[in-house]
C-alpha positions as CSV (number, residue, x, y, z in Angstrom):
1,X,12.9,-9.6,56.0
2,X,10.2,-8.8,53.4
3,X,9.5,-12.2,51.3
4,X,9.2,-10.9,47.4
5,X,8.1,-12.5,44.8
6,X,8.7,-11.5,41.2
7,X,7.1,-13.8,37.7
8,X,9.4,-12.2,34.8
9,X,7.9,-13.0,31.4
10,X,9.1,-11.4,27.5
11,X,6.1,-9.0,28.1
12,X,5.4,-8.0,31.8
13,X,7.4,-8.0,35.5
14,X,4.5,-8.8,38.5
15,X,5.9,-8.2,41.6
16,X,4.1,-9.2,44.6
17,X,5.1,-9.1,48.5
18,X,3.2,-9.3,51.5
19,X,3.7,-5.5,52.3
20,X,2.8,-3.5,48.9
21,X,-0.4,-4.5,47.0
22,X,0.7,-6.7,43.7
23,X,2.1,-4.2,41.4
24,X,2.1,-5.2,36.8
25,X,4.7,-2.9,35.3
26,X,4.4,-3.4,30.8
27,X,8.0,-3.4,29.3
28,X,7.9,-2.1,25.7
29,X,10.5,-4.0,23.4
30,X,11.8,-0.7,22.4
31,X,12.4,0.9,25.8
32,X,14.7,-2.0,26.4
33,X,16.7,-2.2,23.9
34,X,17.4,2.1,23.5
35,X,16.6,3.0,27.2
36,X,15.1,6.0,25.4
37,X,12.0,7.1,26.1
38,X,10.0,9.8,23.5
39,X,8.4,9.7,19.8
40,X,9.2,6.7,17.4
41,X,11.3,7.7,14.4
42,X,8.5,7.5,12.4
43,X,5.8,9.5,13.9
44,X,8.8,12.0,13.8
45,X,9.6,11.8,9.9
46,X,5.5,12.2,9.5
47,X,5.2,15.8,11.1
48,X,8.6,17.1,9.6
49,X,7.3,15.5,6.3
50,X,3.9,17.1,6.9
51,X,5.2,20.4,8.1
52,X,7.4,20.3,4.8
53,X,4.9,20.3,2.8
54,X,2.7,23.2,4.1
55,X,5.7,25.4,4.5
56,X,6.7,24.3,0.4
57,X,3.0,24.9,-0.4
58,X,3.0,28.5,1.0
59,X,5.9,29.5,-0.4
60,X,5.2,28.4,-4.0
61,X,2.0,30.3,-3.8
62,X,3.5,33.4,-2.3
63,X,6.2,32.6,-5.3
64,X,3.2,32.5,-8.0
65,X,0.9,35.0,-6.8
66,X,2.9,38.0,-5.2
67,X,3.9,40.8,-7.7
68,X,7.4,41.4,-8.0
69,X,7.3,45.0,-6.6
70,X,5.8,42.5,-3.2
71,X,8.8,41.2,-3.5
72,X,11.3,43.1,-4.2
73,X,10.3,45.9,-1.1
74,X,10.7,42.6,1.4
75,X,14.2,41.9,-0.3
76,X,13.7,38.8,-2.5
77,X,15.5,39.6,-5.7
78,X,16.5,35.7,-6.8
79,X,13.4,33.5,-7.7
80,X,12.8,31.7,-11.1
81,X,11.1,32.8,-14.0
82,X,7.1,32.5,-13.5
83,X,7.0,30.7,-16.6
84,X,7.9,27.9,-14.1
85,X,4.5,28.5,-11.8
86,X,2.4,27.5,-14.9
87,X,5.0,24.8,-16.7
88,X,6.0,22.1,-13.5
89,X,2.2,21.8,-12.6
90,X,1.6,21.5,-16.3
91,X,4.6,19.1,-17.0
92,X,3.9,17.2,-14.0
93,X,0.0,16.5,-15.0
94,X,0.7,15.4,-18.5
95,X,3.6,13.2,-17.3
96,X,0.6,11.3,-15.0
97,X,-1.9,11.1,-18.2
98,X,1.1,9.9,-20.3
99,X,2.1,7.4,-17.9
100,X,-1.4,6.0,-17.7
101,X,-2.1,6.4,-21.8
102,X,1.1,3.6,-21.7
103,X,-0.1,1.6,-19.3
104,X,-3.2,0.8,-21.1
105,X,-1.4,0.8,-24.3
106,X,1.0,-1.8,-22.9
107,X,-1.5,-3.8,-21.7
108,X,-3.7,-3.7,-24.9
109,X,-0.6,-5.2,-26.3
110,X,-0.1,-7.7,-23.7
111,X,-3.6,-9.3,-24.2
112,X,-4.4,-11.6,-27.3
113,X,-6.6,-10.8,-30.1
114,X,-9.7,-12.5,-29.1
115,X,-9.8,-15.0,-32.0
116,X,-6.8,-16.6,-30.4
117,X,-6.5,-20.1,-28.6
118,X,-4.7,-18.5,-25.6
119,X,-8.0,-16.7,-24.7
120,X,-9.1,-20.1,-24.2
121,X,-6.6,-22.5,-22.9
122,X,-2.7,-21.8,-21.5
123,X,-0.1,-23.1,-19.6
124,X,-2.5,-23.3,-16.8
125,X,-5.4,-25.4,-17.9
126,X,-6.7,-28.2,-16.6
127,X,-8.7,-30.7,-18.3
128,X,-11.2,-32.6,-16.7
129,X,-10.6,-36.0,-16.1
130,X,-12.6,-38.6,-17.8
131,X,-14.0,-41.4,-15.7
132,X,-17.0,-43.3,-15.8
133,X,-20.1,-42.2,-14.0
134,X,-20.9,-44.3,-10.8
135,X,-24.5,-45.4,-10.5
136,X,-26.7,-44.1,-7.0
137,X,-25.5,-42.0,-4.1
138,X,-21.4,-42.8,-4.5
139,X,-21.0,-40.5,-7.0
140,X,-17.5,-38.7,-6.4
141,X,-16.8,-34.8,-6.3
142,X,-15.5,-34.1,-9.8
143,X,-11.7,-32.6,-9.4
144,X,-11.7,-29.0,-9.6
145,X,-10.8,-28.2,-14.0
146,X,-11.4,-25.8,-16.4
147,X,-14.9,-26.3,-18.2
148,X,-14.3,-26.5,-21.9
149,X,-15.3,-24.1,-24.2
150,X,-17.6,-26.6,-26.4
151,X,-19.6,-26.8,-23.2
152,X,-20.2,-23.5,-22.2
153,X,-21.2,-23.1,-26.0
154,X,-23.9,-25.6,-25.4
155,X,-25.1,-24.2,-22.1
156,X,-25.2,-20.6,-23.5
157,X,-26.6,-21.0,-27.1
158,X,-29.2,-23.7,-27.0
């Protein structure tokens, strides 16, 4: 009788007798659990996603560029209007330059005036605590705070 010896751990099987050289076989999660074994679901969504695309992009070119005699002798009577070609592009890049116009807008909005305390101090400050200044080497780390605006004045506009 062959004596066999197998280590089982979450991530690899070593098996290891005295006839067959020590053989490492790599268990994937996945192929346990669905015992099937091809492309992950989302590798698979990517290519039909990508081939989409292309196949959408050739066809609203044909759509926008083809005269309608072209057409019409290949037996494609029912499209849309080509006022459409020039007016979803059109739409869709103002809609983009719009949304970003707001954003800024909404954010200038947002933002005090600059003569206001809030660009100065909020809920979040932290004052520096006052404590006496020890004499030689001893001298603490100071706690991290804001520094106050008096201060940076000073530093700034000797």
């Amino acid at each position: 009788m062959e004596d066999s010896y197998s280590v089982c751990s979450p991530r690899r099987i070593l098996s290891v007798s005295k006839k067959r050289r020590a053989t490492v076989s790599f268990v994937d999660s996945d192929d346990k659990a669905s015992g099937f074994h091809g492309p992950k679901p989302s590798e698979v969504y990517g290519f039909v996603g990508s081939i989409t695309t292309v196949v959408a992009t050739v066809i609203f070119l044909v759509w926008a560029y083809v005269p309608e005699s072209w057409l019409h002798s290949i037996g494609i009577f029912y499209y849309p209007s080509r006022y459409w070609a020039l007016a979803v592009p059109a739409y869709a890049m103002m809609t983009v330059v719009l949304a970003l116009g707001f954003y800024c807008g909404v954010n200038f909005m947002s933002t005090p005036p600059p003569s206001s305390l809030y660009t100065v101090y909020d809920e979040f400050s932290r004052d520096p605590l006052s404590s006496a200044p020890m004499g030689g080497d001893d001298q603490p780390i100071e706690p991290i705070s804001d520094i106050s605006i008096d201060r940076i004045n000073r530093s700034m506009f000797k």
